[in-house]
N, CA, C and O atoms as a GROMACS GRO file, in nm:
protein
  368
    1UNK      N    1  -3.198  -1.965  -5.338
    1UNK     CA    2  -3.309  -1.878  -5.302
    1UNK      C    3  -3.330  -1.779  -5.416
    1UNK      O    4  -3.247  -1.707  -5.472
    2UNK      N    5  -3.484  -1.795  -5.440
    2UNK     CA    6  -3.501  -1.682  -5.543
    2UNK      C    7  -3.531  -1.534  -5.538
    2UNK      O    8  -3.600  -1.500  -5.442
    3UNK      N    9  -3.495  -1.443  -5.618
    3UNK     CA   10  -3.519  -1.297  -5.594
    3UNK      C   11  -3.662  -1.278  -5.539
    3UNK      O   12  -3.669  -1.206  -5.438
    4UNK      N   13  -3.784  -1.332  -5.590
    4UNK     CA   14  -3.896  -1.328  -5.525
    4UNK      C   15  -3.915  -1.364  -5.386
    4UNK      O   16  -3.994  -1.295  -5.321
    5UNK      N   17  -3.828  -1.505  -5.303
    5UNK     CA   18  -3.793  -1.508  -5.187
    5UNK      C   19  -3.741  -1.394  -5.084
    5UNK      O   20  -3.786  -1.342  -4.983
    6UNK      N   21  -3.633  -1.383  -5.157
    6UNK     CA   22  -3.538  -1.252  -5.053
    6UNK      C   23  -3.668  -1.145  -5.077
    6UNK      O   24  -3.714  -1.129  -4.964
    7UNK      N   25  -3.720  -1.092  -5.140
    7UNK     CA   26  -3.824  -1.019  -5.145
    7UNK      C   27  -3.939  -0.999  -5.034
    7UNK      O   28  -3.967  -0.906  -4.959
    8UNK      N   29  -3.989  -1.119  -5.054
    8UNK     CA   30  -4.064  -1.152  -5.010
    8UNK      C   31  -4.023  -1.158  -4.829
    8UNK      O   32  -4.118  -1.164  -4.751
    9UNK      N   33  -3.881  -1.155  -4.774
    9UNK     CA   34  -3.907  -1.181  -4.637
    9UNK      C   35  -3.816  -1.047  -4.619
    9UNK      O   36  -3.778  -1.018  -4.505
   10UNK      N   37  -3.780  -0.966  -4.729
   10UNK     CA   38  -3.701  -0.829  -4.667
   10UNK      C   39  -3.807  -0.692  -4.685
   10UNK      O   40  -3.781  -0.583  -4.635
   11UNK      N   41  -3.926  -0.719  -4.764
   11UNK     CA   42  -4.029  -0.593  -4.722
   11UNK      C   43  -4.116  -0.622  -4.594
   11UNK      O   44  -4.158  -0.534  -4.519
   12UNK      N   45  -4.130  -0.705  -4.585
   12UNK     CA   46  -4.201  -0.648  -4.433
   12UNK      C   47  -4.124  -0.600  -4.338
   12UNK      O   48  -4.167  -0.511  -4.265
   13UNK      N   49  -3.943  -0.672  -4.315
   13UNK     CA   50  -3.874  -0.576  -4.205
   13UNK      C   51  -3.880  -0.441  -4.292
   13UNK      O   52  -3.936  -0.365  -4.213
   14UNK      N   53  -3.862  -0.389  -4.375
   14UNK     CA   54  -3.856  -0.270  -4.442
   14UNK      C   55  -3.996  -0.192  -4.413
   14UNK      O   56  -3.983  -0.070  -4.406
   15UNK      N   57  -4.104  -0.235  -4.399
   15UNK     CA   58  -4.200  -0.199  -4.371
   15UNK      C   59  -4.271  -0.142  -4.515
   15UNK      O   60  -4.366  -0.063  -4.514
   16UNK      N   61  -4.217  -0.186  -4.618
   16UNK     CA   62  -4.242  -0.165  -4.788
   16UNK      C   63  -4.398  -0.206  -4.800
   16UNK      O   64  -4.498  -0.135  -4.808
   17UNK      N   65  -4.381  -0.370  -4.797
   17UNK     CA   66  -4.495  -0.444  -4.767
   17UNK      C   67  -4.628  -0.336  -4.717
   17UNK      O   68  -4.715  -0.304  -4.799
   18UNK      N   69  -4.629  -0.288  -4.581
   18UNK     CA   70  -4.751  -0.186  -4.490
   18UNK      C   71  -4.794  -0.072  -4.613
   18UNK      O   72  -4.909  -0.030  -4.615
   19UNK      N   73  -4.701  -0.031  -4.706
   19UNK     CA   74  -4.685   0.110  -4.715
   19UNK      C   75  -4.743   0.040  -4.874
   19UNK      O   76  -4.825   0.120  -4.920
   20UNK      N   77  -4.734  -0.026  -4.925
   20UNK     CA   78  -4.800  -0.078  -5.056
   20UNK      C   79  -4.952  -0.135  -5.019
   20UNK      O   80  -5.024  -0.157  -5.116
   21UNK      N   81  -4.990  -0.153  -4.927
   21UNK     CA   82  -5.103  -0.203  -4.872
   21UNK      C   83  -5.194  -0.062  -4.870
   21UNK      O   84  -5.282  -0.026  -4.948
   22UNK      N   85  -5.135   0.011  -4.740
   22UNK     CA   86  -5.181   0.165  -4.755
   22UNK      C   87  -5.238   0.199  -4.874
   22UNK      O   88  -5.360   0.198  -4.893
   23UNK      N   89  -5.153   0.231  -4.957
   23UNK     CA   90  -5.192   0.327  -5.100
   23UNK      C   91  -5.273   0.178  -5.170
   23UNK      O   92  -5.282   0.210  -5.289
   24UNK      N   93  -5.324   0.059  -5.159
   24UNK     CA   94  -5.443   0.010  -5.202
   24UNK      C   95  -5.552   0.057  -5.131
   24UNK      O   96  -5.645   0.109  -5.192
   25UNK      N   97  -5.556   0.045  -4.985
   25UNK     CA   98  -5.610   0.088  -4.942
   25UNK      C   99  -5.703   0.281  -4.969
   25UNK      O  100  -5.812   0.338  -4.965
   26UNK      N  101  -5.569   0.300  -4.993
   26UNK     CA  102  -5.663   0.465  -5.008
   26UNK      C  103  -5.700   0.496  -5.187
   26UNK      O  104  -5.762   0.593  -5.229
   27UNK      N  105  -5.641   0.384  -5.268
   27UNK     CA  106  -5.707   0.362  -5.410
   27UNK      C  107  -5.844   0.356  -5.406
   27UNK      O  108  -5.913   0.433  -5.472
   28UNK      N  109  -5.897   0.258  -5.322
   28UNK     CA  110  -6.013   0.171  -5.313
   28UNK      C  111  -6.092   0.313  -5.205
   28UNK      O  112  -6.212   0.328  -5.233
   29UNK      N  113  -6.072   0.351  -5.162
   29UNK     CA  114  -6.138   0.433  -4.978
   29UNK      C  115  -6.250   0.462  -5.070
   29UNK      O  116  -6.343   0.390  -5.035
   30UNK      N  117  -6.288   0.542  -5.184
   30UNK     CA  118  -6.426   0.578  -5.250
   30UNK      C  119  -6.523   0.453  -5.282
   30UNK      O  120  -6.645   0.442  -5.272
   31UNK      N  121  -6.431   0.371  -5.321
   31UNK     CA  122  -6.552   0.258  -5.375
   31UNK      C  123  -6.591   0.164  -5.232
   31UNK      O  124  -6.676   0.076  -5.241
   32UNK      N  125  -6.532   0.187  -5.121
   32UNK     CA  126  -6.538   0.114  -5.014
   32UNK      C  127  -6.642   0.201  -4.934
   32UNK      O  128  -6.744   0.150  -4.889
   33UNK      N  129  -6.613   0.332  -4.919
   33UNK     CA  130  -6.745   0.411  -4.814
   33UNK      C  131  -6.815   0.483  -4.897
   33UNK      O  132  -6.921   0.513  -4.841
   34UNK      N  133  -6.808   0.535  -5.024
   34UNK     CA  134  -6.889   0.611  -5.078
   34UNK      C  135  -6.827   0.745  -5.134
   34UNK      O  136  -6.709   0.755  -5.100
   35UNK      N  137  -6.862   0.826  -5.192
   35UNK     CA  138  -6.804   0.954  -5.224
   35UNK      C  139  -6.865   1.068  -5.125
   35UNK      O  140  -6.816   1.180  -5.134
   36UNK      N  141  -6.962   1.048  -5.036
   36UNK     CA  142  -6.951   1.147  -4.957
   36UNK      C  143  -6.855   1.108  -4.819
   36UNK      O  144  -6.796   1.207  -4.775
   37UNK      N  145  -6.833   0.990  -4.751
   37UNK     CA  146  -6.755   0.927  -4.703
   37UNK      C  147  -6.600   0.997  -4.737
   37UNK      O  148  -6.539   1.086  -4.678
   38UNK      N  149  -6.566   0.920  -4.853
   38UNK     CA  150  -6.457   0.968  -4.879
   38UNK      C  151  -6.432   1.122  -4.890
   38UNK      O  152  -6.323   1.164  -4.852
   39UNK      N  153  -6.537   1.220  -4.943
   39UNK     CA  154  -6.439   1.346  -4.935
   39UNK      C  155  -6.426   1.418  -4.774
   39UNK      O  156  -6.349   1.512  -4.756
   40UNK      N  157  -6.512   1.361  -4.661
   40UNK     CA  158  -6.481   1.416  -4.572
   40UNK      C  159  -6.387   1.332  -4.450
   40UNK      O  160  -6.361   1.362  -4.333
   41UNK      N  161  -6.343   1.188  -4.552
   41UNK     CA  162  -6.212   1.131  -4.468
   41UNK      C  163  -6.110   1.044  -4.561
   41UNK      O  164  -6.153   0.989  -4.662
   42UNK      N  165  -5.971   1.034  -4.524
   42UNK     CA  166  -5.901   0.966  -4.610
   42UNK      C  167  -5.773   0.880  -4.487
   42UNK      O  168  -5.693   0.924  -4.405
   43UNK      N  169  -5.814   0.740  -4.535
   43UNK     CA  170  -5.736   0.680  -4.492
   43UNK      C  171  -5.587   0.697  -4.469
   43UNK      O  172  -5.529   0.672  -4.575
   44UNK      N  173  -5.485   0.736  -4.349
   44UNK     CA  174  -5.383   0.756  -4.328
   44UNK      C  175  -5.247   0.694  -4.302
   44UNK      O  176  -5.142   0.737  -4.348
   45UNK      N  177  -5.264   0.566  -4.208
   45UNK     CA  178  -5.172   0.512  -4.208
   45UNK      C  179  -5.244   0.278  -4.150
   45UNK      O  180  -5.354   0.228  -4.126
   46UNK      N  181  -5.168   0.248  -4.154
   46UNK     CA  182  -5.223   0.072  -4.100
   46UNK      C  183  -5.105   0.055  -4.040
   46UNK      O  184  -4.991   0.080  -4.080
   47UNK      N  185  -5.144   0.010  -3.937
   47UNK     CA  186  -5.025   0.043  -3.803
   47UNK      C  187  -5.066  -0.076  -3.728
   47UNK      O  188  -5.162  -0.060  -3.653
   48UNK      N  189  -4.988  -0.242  -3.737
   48UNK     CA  190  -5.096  -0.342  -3.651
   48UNK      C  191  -5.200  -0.405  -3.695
   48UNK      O  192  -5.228  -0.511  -3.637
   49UNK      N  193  -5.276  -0.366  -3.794
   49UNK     CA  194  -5.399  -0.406  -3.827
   49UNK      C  195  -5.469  -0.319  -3.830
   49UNK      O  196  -5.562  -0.314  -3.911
   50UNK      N  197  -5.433  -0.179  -3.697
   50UNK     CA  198  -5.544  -0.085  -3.719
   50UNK      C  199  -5.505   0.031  -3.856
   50UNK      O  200  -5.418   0.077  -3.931
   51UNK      N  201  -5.619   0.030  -3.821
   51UNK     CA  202  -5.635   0.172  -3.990
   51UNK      C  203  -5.674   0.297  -3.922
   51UNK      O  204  -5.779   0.321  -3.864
   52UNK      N  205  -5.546   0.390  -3.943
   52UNK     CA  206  -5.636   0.475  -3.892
   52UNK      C  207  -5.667   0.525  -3.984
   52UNK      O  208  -5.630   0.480  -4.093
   53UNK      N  209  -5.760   0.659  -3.973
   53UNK     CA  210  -5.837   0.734  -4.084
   53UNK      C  211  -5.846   0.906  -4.028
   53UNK      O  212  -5.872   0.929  -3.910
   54UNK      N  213  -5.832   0.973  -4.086
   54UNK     CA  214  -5.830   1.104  -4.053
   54UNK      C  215  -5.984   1.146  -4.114
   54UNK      O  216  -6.043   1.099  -4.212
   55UNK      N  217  -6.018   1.238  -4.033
   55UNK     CA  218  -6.175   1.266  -4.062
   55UNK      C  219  -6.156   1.420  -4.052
   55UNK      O  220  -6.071   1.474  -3.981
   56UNK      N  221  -6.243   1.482  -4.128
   56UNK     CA  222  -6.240   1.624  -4.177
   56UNK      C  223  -6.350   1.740  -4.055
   56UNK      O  224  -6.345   1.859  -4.026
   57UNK      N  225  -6.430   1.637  -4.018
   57UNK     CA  226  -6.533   1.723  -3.929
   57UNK      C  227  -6.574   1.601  -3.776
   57UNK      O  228  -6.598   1.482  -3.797
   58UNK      N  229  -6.576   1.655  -3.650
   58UNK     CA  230  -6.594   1.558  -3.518
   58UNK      C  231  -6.778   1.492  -3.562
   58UNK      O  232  -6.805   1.375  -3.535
   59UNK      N  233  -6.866   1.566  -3.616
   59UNK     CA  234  -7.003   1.531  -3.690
   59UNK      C  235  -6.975   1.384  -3.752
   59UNK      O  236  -7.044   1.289  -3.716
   60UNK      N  237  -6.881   1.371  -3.837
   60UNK     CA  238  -6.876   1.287  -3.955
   60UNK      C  239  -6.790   1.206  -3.855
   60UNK      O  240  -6.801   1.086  -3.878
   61UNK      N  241  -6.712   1.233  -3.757
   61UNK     CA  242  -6.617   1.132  -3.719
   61UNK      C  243  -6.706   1.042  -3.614
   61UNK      O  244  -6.669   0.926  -3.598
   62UNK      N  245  -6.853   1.100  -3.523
   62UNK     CA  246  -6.910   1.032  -3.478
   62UNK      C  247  -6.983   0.933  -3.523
   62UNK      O  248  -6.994   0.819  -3.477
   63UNK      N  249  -7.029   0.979  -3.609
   63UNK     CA  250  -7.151   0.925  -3.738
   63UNK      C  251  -7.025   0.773  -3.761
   63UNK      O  252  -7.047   0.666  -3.705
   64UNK      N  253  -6.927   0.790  -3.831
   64UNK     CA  254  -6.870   0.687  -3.853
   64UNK      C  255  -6.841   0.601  -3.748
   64UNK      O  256  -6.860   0.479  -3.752
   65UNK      N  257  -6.795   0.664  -3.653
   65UNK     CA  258  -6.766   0.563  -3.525
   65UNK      C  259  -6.855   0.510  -3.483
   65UNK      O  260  -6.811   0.396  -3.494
   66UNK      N  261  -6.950   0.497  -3.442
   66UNK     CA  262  -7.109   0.491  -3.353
   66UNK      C  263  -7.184   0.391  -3.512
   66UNK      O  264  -7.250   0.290  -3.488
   67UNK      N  265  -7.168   0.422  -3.617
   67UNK     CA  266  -7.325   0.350  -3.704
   67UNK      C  267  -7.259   0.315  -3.815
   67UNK      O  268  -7.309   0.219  -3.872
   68UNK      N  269  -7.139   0.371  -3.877
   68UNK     CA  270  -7.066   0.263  -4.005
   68UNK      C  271  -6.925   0.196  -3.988
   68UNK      O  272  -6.860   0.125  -4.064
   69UNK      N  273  -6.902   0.246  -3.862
   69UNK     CA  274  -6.748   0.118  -3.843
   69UNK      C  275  -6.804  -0.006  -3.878
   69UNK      O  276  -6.793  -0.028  -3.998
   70UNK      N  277  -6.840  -0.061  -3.838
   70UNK     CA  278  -6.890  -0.199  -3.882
   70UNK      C  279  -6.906  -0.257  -4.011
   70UNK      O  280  -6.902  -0.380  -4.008
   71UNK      N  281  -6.923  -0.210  -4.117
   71UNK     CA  282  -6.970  -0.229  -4.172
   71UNK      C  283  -6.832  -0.182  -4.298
   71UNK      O  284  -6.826  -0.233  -4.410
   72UNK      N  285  -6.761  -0.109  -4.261
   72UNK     CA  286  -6.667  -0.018  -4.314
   72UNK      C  287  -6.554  -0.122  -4.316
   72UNK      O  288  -6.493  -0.164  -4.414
   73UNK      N  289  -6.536  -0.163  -4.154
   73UNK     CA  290  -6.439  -0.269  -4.134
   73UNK      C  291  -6.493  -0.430  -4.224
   73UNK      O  292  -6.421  -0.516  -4.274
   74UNK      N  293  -6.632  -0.421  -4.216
   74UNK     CA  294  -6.639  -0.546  -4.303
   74UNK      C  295  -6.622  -0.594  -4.442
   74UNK      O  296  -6.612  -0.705  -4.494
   75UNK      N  297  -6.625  -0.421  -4.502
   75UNK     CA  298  -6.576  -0.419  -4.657
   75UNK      C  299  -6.410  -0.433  -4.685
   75UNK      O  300  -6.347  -0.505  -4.763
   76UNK      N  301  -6.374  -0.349  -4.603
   76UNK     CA  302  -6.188  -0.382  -4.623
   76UNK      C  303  -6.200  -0.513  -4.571
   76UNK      O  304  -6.298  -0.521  -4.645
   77UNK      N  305  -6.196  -0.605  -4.526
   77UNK     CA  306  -6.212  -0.713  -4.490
   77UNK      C  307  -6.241  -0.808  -4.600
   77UNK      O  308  -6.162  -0.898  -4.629
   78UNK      N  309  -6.380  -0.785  -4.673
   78UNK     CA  310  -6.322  -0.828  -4.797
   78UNK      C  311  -6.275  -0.866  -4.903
   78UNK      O  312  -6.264  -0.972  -4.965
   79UNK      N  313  -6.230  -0.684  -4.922
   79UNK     CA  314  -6.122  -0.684  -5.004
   79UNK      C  315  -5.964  -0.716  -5.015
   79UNK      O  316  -5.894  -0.769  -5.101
   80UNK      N  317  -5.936  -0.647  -4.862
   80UNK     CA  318  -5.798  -0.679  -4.841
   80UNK      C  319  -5.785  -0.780  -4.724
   80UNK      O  320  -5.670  -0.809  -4.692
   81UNK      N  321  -5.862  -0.823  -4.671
   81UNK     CA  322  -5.858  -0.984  -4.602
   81UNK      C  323  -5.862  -0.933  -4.462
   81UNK      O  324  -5.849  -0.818  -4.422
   82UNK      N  325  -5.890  -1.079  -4.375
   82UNK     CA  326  -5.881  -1.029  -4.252
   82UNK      C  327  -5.785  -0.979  -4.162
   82UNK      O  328  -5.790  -0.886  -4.082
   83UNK      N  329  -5.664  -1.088  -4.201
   83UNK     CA  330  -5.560  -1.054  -4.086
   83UNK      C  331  -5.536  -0.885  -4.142
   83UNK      O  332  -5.515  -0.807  -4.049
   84UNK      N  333  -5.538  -0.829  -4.267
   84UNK     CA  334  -5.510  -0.697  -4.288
   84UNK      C  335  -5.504  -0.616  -4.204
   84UNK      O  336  -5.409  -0.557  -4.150
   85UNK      N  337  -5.663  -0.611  -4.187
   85UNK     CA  338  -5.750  -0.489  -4.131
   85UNK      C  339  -5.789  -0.575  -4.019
   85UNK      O  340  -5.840  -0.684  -4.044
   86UNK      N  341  -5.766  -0.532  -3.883
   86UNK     CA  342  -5.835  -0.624  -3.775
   86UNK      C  343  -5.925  -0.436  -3.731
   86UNK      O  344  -6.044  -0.463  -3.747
   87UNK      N  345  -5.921  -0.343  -3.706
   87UNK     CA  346  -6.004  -0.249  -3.662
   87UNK      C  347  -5.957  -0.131  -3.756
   87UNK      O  348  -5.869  -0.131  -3.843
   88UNK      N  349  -6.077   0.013  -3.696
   88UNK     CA  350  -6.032   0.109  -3.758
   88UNK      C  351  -6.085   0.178  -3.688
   88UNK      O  352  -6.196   0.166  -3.635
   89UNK      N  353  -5.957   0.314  -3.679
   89UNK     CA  354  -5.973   0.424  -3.529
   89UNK      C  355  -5.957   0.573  -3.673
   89UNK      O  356  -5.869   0.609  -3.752
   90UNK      N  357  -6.125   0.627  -3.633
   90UNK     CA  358  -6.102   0.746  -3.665
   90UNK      C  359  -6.041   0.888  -3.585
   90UNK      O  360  -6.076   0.900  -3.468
   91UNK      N  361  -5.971   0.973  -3.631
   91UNK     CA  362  -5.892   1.075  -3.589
   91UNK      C  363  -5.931   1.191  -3.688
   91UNK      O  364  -5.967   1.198  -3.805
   92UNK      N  365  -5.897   1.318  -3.534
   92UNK     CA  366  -5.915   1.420  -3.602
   92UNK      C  367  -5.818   1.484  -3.621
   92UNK      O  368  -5.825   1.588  -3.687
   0.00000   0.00000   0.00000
């Protein structure tokens, strides 16, 4: 068995794997919603598939929930594929 093997099946129990995904994820968060998007939310944790996202104002957290989830979830999608990202729950 090669070092890339053992690798490969000891970060996901480690949860390494989630946490290298994350920080692509919040690399990309500007070129994915926009720069006004991004400065009033930043992706927090992928827990399951879901993403959550922390949002700066309940205004901006409706707006996203209600008229660009869709569309938000269809760009991480993709980029980082489906099984990735199956939803995304904004939080305040």
């Amino acid at each position: 068995m090669s070092l890339g093997d053992v690798l490969a099946k000891l970060l996901p129990k480690l949860g390494i794997a989630t946490r290298i995904k994350e920080s692509d994820i919040l690399a990309a968060w500007s070129g994915i919603v926009g720069d006004f998007i991004a400065q009033h939310s930043q992706p927090e944790r992928l827990v399951n598939g879901t993403l959550q996202i922390r949002v700066m104002q309940p205004s901006v957290r409706y707006e996203l929930d209600r008229v660009w989830k869709p569309e938000i979830i269809r760009k991480l999608r993709e980029q980082f594929g489906e099984r990735t990202i199956r939803d995304i729950k904004f939080i305040l």
